[in-house]
C-alpha positions as CSV (number, residue, x, y, z in Angstrom):
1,X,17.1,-11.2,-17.9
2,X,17.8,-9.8,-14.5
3,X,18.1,-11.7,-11.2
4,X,15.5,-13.3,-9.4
5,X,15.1,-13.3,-6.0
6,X,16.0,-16.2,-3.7
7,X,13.9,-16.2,-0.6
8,X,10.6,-14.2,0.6
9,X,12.2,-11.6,2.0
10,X,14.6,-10.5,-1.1
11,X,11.3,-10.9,-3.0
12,X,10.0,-8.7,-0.7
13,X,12.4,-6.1,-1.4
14,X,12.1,-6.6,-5.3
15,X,8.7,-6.1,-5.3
16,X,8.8,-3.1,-2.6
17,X,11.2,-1.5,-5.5
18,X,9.3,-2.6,-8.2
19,X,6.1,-0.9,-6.6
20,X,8.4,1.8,-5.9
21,X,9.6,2.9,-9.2
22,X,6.6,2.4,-10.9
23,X,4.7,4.8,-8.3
24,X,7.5,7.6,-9.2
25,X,6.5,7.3,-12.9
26,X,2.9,7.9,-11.8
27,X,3.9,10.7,-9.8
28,X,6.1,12.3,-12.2
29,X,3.7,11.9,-15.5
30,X,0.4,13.1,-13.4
31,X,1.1,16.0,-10.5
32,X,-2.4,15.4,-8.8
33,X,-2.2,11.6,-8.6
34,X,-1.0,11.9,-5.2
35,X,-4.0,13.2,-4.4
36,X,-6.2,10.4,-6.1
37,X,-3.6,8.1,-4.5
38,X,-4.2,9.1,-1.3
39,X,-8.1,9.2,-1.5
40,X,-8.3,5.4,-2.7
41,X,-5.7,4.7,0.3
42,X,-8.2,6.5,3.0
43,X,-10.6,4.7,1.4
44,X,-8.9,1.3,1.6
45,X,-8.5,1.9,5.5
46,X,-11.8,3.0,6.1
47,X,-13.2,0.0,4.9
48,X,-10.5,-2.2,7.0
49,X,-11.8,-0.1,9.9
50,X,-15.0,-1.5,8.8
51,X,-14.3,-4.9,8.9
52,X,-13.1,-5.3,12.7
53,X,-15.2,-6.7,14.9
54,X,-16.7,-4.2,17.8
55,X,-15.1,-4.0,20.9
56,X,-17.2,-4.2,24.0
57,X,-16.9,-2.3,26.7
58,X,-16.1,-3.6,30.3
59,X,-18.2,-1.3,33.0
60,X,-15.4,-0.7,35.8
């Protein structure tokens, strides 16, 4: 069994790498799933973008 992390931020860092390494085997065993990956991002922002309240505007 490997180590486990101590704190928040080294669990951070594990699961950054974790995340990290398991995107690579995506990446390497399908050429086009950045493409797919970056769609379902986009999409993940645009409905953040969504979901913040509307600014109003202040007449000068």
């Amino acid at each position: 069994m490997g180590r486990k992390p101590q704190n928040s931020a080294n669990l951070a860092a594990f699961l950054h790498i974790i995340d990290t390494s398991r995107l690579l085997r995506v990446l390497k065993a399908d050429a086009r799933a950045i493409f797919t990956l970056a769609s379902k991002a986009q999409a993940a922002a645009d409905w953040m973008h969504t979901q913040q309240p509307e600014q109003l505007s202040v007449a000068a």
